[in-house]
C-alpha positions as CSV (number, residue, x, y, z in Angstrom):
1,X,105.9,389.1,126.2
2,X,105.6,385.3,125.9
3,X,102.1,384.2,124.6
4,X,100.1,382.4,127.5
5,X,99.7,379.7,125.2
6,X,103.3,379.3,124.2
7,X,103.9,379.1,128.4
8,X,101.1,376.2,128.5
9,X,103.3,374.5,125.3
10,X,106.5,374.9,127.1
11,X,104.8,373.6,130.8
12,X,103.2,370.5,129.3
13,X,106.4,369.3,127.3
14,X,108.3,369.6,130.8
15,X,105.2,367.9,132.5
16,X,105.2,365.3,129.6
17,X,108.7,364.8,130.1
18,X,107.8,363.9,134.0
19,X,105.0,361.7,132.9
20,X,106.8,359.8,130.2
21,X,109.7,358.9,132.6
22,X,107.2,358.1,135.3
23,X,105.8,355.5,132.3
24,X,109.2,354.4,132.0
25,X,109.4,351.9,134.8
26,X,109.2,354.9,137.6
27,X,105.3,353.6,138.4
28,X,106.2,352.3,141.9
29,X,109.6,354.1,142.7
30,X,110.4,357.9,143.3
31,X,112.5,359.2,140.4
32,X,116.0,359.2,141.8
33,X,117.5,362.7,142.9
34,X,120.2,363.4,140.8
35,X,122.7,366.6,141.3
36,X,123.9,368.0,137.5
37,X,127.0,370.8,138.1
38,X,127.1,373.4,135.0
39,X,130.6,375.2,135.0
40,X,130.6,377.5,132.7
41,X,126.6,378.7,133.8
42,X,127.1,382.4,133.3
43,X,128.5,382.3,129.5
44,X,126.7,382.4,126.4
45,X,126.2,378.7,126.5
46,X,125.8,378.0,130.2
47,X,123.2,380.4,130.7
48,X,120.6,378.6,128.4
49,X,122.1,375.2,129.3
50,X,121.1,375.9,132.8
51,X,117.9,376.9,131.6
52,X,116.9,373.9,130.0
53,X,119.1,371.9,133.1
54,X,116.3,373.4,135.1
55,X,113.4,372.2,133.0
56,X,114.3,368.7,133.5
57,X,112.6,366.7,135.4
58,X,115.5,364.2,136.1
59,X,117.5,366.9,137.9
60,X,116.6,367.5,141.4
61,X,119.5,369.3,142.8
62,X,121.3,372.1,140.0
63,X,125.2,373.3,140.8
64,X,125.7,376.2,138.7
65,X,129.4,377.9,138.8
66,X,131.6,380.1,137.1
67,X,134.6,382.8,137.7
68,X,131.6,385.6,137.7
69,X,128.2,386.3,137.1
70,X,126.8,383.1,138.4
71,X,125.0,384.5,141.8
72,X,122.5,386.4,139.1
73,X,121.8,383.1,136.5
74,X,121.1,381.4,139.8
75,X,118.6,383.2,141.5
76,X,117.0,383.7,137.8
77,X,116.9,380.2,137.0
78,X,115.5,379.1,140.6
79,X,112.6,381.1,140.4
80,X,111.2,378.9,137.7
81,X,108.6,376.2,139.1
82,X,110.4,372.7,138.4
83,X,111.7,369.9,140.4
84,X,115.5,370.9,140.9
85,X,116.9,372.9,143.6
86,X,119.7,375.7,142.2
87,X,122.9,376.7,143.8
88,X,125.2,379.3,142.2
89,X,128.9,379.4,143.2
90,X,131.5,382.2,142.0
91,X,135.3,382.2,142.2
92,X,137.7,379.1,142.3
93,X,137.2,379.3,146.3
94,X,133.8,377.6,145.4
95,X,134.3,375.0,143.2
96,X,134.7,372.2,145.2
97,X,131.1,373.0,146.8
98,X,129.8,373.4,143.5
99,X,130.8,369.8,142.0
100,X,130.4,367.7,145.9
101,X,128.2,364.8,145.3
102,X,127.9,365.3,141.1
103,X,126.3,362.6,138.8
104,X,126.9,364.9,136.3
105,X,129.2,367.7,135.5
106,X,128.9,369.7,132.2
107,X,131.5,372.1,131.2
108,X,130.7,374.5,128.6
109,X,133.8,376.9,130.0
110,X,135.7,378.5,127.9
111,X,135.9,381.8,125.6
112,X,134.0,381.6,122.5
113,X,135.0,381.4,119.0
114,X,135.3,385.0,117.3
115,X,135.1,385.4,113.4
116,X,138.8,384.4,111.6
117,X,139.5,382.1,114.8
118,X,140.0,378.7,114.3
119,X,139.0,376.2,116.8
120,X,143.1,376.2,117.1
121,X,143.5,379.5,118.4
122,X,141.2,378.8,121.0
123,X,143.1,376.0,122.3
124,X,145.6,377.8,124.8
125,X,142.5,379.7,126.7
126,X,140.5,376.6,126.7
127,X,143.1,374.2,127.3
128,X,144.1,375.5,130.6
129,X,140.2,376.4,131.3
130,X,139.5,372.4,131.0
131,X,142.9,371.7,133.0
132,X,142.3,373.4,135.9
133,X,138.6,372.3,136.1
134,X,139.3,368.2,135.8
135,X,141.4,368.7,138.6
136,X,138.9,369.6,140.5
137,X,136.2,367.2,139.4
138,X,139.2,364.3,140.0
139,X,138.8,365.7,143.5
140,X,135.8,366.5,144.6
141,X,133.3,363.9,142.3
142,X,135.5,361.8,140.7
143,X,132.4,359.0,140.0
144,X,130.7,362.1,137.6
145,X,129.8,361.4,134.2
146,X,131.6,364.3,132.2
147,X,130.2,366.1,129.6
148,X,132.7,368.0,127.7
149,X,131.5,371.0,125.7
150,X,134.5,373.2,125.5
151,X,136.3,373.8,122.4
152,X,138.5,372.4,121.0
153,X,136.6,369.1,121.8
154,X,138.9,366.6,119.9
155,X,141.7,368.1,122.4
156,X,140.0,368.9,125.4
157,X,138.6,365.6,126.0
158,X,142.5,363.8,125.8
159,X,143.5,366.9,127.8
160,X,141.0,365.4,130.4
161,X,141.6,362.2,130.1
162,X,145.4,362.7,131.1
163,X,144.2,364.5,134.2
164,X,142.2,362.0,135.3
165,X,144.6,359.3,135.0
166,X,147.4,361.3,136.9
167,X,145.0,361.5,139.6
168,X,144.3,358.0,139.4
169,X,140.3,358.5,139.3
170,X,140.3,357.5,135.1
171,X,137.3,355.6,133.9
172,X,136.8,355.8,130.1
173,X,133.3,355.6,130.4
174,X,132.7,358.6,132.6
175,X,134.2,360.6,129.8
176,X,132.3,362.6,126.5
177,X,132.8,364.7,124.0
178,X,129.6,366.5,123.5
179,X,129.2,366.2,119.5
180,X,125.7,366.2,119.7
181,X,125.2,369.8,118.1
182,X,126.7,368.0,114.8
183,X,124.0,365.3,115.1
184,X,121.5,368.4,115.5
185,X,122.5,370.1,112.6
186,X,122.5,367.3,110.1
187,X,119.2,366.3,111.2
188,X,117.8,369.5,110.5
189,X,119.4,370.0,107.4
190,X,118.7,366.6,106.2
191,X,115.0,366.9,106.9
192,X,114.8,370.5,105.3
193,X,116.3,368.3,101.7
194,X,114.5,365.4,102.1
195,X,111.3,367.3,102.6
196,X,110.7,365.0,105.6
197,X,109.7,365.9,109.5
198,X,112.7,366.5,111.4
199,X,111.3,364.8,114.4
200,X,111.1,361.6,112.7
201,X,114.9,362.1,111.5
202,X,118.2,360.5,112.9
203,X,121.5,360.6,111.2
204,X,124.7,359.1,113.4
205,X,128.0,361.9,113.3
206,X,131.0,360.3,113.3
207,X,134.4,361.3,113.8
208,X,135.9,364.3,115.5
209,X,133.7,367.7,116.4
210,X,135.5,369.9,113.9
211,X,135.7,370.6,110.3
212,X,136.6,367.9,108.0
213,X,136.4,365.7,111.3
214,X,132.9,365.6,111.4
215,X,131.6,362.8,109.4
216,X,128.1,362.5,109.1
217,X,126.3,359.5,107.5
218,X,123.7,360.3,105.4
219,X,123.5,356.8,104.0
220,X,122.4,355.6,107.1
221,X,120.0,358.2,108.1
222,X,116.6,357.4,108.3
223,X,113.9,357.8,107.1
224,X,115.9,357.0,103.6
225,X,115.8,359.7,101.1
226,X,117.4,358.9,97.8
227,X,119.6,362.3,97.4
228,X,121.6,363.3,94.7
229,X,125.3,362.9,95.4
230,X,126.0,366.4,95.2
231,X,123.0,367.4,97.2
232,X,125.1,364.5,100.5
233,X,128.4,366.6,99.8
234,X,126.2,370.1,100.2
235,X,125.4,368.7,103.2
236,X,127.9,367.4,104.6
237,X,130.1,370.6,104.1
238,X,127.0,372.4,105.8
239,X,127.5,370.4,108.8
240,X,131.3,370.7,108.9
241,X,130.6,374.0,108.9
242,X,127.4,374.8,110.8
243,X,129.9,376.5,113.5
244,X,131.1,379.0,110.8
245,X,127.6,379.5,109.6
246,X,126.9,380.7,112.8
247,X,129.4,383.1,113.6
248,X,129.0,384.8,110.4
249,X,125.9,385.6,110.7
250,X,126.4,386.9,114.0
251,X,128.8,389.1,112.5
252,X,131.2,388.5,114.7
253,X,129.1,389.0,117.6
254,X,129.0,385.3,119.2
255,X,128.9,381.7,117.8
256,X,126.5,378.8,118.4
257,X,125.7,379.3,121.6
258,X,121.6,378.4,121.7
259,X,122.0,375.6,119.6
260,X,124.8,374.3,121.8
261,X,122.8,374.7,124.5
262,X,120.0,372.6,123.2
263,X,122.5,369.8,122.2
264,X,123.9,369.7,125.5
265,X,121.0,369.6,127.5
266,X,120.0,366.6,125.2
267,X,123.1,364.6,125.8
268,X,122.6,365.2,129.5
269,X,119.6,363.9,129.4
270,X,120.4,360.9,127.8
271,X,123.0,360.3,130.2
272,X,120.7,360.6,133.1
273,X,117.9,358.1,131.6
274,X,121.1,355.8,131.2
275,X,121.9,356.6,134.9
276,X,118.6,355.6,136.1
277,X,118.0,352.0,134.2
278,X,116.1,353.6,131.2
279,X,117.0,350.7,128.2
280,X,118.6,351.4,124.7
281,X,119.6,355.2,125.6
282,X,122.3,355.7,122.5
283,X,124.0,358.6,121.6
284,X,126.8,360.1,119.4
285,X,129.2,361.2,121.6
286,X,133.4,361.5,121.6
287,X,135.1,358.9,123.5
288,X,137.8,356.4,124.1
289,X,137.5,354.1,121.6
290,X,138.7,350.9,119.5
291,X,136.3,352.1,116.5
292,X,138.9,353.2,114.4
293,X,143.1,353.1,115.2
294,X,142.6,356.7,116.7
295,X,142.5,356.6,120.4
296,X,139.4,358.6,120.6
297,X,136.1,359.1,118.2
298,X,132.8,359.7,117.7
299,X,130.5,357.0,117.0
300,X,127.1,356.1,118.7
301,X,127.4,354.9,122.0
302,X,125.2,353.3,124.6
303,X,124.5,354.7,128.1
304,X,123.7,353.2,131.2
305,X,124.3,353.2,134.8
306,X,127.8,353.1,134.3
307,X,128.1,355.6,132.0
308,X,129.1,354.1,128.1
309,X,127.9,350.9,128.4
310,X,128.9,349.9,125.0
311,X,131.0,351.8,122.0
312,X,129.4,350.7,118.8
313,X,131.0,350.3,115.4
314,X,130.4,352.5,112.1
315,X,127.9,350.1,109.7
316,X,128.0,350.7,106.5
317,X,129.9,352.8,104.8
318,X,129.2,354.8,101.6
319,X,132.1,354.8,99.3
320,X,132.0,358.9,100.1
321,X,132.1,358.4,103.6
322,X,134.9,356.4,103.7
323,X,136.8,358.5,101.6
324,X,135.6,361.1,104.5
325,X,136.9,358.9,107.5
326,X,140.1,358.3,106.0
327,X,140.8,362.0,105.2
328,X,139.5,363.5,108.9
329,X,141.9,361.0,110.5
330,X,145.2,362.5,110.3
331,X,143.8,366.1,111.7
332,X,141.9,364.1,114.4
333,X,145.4,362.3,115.1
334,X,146.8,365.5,115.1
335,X,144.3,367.1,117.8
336,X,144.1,364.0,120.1
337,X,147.9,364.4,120.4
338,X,148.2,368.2,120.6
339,X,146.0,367.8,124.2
340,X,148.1,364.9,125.3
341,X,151.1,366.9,124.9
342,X,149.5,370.2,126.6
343,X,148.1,368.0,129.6
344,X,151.2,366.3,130.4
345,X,153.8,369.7,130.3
């Protein structure tokens, strides 16, 4: 049974939310209504992403869909005393209802990793999961801002991309690669080593969202902490692998699915400030880009109300981390192009 104090906690951080954006320029003007689809909702990642969807005060209308299940996380959710009206839709007969009138469509879809699965042997499931689902956003809300969760990221976002420009509707700033769980993870684990509070922590990823792709840049996180060099490669390698960590420990049972949840109910709500006017909204997220030679990659990025206003460049270096960038090229290379290929078959 949750404490009735821990209820107040939770009720006053999603009332503070709704104050501070009220602060935020909202003083004379009605927060806008903005519709957020989650396909994927009744997984082990949608179901708490829908949650936390629902406890944001920027949604007013919430599209919940999957092949199952989804009827139930609905009329759960609903009950809870926010803002956003819920809808649940089931079956492929019901997608187009589900996405109609999107500003933003989240897509944690997909089947999990299990343990001795690489993000590779995912990719077939996935892949065709993600293909079939751009489709129908190209059709039914092709103005969405796109929030791509499903696994294998570095692929499924190209995958995407080459849907959307075979239907014409294309806009390279309507498309992201969720890598925000990366961004989560080193700022925890940074904190935790530099014996600093986490909530005063930032640390830009960079790169890809898998293994050795994932760069992050502990030389530029801040507050500074002079670590060891040994103590930046521990974590580093922790981040790579926080996905791994995970499904270990589950033995087998799940992967990051709470913490992915978290991170992608963050990004969404950075891309709904940018949305609606809110200034300096920046994010790491995975996009189409002219950072690096690759035709995608992670790097902060600044929303607005078209979606990535501006793709920002990588600072300063450590002589570590560009040792890092150079070697998580050729594997990102690799993945970019391995959902090209599988998009246009």
């Amino acid at each position: 049974m949750m404490k009735p104090s821990m209820l107040r906690s939770l009720h006053s951080a999603v009332s503070r939310g709704a104050s501070h954006l009220t602060r935020r320029g909202y003083a004379t003007e009605p927060v806008p209504e903005r519709k957020v689809a989650v396909l994927g909702a009744a997984g082990g990642i949608g179901q708490p992403l829908s949650l936390l969807m629902k406890l944001n005060p920027l949604v007013s209308s919430l599209s919940l869909y999957d092949i199952a299940g989804t009827p139930g996380v609905a009329a759960d959710v609903s009950h809870i005393n926010t803002r956003s009206e819920v809808a649940g839709y089931q079956g492929e007969e019901e997608l187009g209802k589900a996405l109609e009138g999107s500003d933003v469509v989240i897509i944690p879809a997909g089947v999990p990793r299990k343990p001795g699965m690489t993000r590779d042997d995912l990719f077939n499931i996935n892949a065709g999961i993600v293909k079939a689902l751009c489709t129908a956003i190209a059709k039914y809300c092709p103005n969405a801002l796109v929030n791509m969760i499903s696994n294998p990221v570095n692929s499924t976002v190209p995958i995407a991309a080459e849907v959307f420009k075979k239907a014409g509707t294309y806009d390279e700033k309507r498309l992201f690669g969720v890598t925000t769980l990366d961004v989560v993870r080193a700022k925890t684990f940074y904190a935790g080593k530099a014996k600093v509070p986490v909530a005063d922590v930032n640390v830009p990823v960079v790169g890809g969202h898998a293994g050795v792709t994932i760069l992050p840049l502990f030389s530029q996180a801040t507050p500074q902490a002079n670590l060891d060099d040994d103590v930046i490669k521990a974590l580093t390698k922790r981040t790579q692998d926080g996905g791994t960590e995970v499904v270990e420990a589950k033995a087998g049972k799940g992967s990051a699915t709470l913490s992915m949840a978290y991170a992608g109910a963050l990004f969404a709500d950075a891309c709904l400030k940018g949305l609606n006017g809110v200034p300096d909204v920046v994010e790491c997220s995975f996009v189409q880009s002219n950072v690096t030679e690759l035709p995608f990659f992670a790097s902060k990025v600044r929303l607005g109300k078209n979606g990535a206003e501006e793709v920002l460049g990588l600072g300063p270096l450590s002589d570590y981390e560009k040792h890092g960038l150079e070697i998580l090229k050729p594997e990102l290379l690799a993945s970019i192009e391995k959902g090209i290929k599988f998009a246009n078959q």
